[in-house]
N, C-alpha and C positions, 0 to 999 in steps of 0.2 A: 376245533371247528368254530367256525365264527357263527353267531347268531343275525338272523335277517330280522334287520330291525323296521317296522311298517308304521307308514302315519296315515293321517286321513287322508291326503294327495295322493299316494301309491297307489299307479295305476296297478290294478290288481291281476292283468294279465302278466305284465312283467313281474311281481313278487312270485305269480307261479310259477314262470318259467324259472325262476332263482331256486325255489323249493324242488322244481322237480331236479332240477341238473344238481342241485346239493345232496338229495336222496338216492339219487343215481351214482354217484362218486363217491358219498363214504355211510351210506345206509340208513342217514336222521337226519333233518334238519331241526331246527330251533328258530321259532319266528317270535318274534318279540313287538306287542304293542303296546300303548297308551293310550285311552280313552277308547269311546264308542266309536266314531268313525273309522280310529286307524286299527279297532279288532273287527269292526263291519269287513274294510278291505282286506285284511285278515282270513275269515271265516271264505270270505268269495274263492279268494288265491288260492286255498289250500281244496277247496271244490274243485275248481279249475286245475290244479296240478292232479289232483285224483284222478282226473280225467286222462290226463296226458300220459300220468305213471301207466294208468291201465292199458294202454295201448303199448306198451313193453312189457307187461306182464307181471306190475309191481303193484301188490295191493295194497295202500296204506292206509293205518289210522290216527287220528291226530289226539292228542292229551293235551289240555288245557291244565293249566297250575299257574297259581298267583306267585308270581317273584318280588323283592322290594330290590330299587335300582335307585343309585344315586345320579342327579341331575340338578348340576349348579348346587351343591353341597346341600340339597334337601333330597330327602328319601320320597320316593312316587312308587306307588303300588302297578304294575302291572303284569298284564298276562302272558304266559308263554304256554306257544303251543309245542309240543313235541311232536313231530309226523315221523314215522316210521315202518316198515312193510309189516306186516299182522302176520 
């Protein structure tokens, strides 16, 4: 499964429709951000997809965990959230 990865430009309506149609088809996604804006639209998308899920009947919840991820041969700390039905 690939991980969806958000930045601060990600319109957060589309990262949710990606979350919801990834939890729909194999039961978890993995959203992956970097800094405060791109976990801001993060936090929105996965809202928003909550929404969307619940109207098929999927209730999810999201887990946040610090990942390190290499970019340009330096190590960056970031967040990943795991959404999956409860």
């Amino acid at each position: 499964m690939d991980i969806i990865k958000v930045s601060a430009t990600s319109r957060s309506s589309a990262v949710a429709g990606a979350i919801a149609g990834v939890v729909r088809d194999n039961k978890r996604a993995e959203v992956q951000a970097i800094g405060a804006g791109a976990v801001n639209q993060t936090v929105k998308a996965i809202i928003l997809a909550t929404g969307y899920l619940k109207i098929d009947g999927i209730f999810v919840v999201a887990m946040p965990e610090f990942v390190d991820v290499e970019i340009e041969d330096k190590v960056r700390t970031a967040i990943k959230f795991v959404v999956e039905p409860r």
